[in-house]
C-alpha positions as CSV (number, residue, x, y, z in Angstrom):
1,X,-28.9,108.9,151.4
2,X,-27.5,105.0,150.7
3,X,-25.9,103.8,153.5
4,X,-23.2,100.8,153.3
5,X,-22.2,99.1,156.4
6,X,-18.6,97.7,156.1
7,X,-17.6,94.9,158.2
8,X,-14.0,94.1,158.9
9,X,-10.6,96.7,159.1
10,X,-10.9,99.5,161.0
11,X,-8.2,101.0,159.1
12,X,-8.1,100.4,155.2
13,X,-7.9,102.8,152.4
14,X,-11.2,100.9,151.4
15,X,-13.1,102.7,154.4
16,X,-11.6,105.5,154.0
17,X,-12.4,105.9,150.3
18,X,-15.8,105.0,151.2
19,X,-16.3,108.2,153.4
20,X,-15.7,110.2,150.8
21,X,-18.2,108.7,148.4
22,X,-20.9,111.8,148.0
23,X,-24.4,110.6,148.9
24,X,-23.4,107.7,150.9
25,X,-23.6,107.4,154.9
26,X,-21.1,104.8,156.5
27,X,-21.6,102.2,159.5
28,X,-18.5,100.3,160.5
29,X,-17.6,97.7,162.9
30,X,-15.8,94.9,163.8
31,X,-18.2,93.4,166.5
32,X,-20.9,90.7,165.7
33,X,-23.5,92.0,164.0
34,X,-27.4,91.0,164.5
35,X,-30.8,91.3,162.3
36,X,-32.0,93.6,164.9
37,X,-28.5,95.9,164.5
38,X,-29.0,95.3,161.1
39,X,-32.9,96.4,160.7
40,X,-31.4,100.1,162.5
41,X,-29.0,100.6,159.9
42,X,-31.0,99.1,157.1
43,X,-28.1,99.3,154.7
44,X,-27.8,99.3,150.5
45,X,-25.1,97.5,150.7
46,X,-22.6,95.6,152.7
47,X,-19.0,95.0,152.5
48,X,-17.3,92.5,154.3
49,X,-12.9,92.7,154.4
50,X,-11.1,91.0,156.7
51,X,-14.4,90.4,159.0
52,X,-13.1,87.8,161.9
53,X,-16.4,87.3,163.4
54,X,-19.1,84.3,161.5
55,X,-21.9,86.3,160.2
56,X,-25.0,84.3,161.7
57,X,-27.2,82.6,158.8
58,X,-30.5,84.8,159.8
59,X,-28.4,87.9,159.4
60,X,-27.3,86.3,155.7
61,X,-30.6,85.7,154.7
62,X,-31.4,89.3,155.0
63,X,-28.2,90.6,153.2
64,X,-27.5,88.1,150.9
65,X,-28.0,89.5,147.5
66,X,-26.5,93.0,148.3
67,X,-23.5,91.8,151.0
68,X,-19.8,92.0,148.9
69,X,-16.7,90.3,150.5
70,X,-13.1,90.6,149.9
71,X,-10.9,87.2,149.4
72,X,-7.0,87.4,149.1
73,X,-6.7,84.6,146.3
74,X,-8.4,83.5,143.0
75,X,-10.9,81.7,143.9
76,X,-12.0,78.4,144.0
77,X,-8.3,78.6,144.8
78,X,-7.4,78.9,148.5
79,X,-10.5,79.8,149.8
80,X,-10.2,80.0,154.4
81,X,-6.8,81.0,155.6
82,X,-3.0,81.8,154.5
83,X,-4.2,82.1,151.0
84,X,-0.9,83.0,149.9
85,X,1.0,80.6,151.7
86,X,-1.0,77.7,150.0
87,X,-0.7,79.5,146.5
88,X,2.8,78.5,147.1
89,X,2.5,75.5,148.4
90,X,0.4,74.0,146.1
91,X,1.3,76.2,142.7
92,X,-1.7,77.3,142.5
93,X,-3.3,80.4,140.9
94,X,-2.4,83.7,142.9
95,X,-4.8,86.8,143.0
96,X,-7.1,88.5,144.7
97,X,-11.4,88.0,144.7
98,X,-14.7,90.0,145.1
99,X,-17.7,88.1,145.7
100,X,-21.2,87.9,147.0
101,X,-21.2,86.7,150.8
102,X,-23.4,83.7,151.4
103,X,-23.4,81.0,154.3
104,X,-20.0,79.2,153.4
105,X,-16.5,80.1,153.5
106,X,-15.6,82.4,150.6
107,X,-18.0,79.9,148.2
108,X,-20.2,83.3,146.8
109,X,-21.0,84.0,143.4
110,X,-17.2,85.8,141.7
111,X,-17.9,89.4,140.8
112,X,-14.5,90.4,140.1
113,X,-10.8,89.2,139.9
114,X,-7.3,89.6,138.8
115,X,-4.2,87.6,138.6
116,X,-1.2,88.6,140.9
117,X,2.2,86.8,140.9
118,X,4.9,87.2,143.5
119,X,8.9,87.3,143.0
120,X,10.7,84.4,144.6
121,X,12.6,87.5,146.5
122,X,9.1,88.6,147.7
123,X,8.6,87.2,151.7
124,X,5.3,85.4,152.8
125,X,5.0,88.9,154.9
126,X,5.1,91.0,152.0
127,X,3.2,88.5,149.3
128,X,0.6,89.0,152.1
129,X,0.6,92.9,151.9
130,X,1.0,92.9,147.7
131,X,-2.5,91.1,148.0
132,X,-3.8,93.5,150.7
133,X,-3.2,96.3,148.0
134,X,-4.3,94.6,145.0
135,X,-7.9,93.7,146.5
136,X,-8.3,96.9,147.9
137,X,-7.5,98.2,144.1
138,X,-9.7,96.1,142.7
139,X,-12.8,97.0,144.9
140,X,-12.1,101.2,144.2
141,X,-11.9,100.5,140.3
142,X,-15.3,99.0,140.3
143,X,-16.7,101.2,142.5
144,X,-19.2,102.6,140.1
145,X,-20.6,99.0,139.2
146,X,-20.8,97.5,142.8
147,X,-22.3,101.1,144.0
148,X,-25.2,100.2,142.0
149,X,-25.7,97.0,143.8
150,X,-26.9,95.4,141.2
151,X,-25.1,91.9,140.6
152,X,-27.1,89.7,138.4
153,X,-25.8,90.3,135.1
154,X,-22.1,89.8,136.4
155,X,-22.2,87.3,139.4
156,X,-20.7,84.0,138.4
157,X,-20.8,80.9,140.1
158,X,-17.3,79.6,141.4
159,X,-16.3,76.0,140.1
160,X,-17.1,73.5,142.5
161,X,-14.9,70.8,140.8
162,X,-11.6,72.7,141.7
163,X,-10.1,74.7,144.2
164,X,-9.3,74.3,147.6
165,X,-10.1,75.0,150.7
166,X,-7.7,75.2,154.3
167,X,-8.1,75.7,157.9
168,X,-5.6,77.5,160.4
169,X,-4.9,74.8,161.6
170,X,-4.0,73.1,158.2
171,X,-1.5,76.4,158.2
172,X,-0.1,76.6,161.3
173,X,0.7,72.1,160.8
174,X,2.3,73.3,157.7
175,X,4.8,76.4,159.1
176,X,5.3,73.9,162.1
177,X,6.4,71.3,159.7
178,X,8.8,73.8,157.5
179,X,10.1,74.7,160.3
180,X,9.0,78.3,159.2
181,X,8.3,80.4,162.4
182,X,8.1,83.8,160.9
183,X,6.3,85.3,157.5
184,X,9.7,86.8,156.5
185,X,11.2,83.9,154.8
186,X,10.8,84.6,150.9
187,X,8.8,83.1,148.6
188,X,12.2,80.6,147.0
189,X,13.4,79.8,150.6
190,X,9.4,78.1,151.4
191,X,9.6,75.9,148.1
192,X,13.0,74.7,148.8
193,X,12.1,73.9,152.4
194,X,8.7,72.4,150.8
195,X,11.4,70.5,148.6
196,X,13.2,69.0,151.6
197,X,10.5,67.8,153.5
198,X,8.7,66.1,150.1
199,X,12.6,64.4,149.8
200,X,12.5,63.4,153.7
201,X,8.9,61.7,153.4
202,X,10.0,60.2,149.9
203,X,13.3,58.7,151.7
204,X,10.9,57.8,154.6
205,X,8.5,55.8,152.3
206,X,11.2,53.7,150.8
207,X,12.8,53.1,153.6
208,X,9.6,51.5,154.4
209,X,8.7,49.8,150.8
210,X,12.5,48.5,151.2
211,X,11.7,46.8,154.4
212,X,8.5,45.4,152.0
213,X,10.7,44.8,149.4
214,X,12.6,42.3,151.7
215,X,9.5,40.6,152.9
216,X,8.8,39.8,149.9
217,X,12.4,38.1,149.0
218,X,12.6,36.2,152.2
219,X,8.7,34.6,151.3
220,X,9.6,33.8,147.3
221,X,13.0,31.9,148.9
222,X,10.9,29.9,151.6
223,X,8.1,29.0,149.2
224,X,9.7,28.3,146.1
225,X,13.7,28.9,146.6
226,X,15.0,27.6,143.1
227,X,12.0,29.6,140.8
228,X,12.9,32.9,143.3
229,X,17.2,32.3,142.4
230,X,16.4,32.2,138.5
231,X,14.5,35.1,139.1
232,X,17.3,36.8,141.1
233,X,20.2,36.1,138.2
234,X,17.9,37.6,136.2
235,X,17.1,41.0,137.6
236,X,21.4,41.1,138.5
237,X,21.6,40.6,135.1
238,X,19.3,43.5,134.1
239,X,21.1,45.8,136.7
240,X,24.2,44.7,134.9
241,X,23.2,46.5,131.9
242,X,21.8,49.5,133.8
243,X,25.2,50.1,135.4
244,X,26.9,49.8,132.0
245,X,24.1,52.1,130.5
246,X,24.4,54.7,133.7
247,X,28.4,54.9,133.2
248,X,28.1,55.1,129.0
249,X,25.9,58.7,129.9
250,X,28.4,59.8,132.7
251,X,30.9,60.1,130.6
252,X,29.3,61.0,127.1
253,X,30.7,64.1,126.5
């Protein structure tokens, strides 16, 4: 009898499919696991999705060419938390991610992906779910390959020179900052708040460079004050034109 030990949801359509699978035994749990909890079960093969606990580095060691986990994005995109939030964010590639678990933070060897794109009326709350589904898909399609735990003609390292990588707190900054303090806003209400705080630290920033700006005049007048008022009549000139210019296209019909 194989026996998989799945670490992570206790309620998933993955474990429940897994149940079923004819001549395999399942160990579940949530807890921490240890090598000596893992020398009693002595599993095949290990499935980690949506496992909160670090897995210590002894315990990988022992695992670590048959231990799967689950990722909601497409990695090197968005590895760590809000994964879909940060797709967003960021415009980067949505999707969902099998790969083999090792000692960093969703950085395995890819076994399997797909591509998933979300509506701008879809919610952070139900982008979230969408991606929930679409791994847990992807993971019963290819349950005759990863059943034979055997990875080494498909495993693939990930990129290391792209990506991304964020940390809770990196998220919870980011809602705080939106002003976002619930996953049902949609997906077109986070850009254009994301919009209105890139305008805000844009207006910010030259509100600063202006005060710059003005340093700048008031030194060119004290050190050389007839070279800096050529220089002025010059640039008034220049806007001259501009203004001409910007009211020829206003009213080019």
């Amino acid at each position: 009898m194989n026996r998989v030990l799945f670490l992570g949801y206790k309620d998933c359509r993955i474990l429940s499919f897994l149940k079923k699978q004819k001549g395999w035994s399942v160990f579940s749990t949530e807890d921490k696991i240890s090598t000596s909890v893992l020398e009693d079960i002595d599993p095949h093969l290990v499935v980690s999705y949506g496992y909160k606990t670090i897995i210590p580095k002894d315990v990988i060691s022992k695992i670590k060419d048959k231990a799967i986990n689950l990722h909601i994005s497409y990695l090197p995109w968005n590895r760590g938390i809000y994964p879909n939030l940060w797709s967003i964010l960021d415009n980067t590639p949505k999707g969902v991610s099998i790969h083999m678990l090792d000692a960093g933070i969703d950085t395995g060897d890819l076994l399997y992906q797909k591509r998933v794109d979300f509506d701008n009326k879809e919610t952070l709350s139900s982008s979230y779910e969408i991606l929930q589904e679409e791994i847990q898909d992807l993971f019963i399609e290819n349950w005759e390959s990863i059943a034979k735990v055997n990875f080494r003609n498909i495993r693939k390292k990930q990129d290391k020179t792209i990506g991304s990588f964020h940390l809770r707190k990196e998220g919870d900054q980011v809602l705080k900052d939106l002003q976002i303090d619930n996953w049902e806003v949609s997906v077109s209400e986070v850009k254009s708040k994301q919009d209105v705080q890139i305008i805000n630290e844009i207006q910010a920033i030259r509100a600063k460079n202006n005060t710059h700006w003005m340093d700048v005049v008031k030194l060119a007048f004290e050190i050389a004050p007839e070279e800096a008022r050529d220089i002025f009549k010059k640039i008034k000139h220049c806007d001259f034109q501009i203004n001409e210019l910007l009211k020829e296209l206003a009213e080019n019909d």
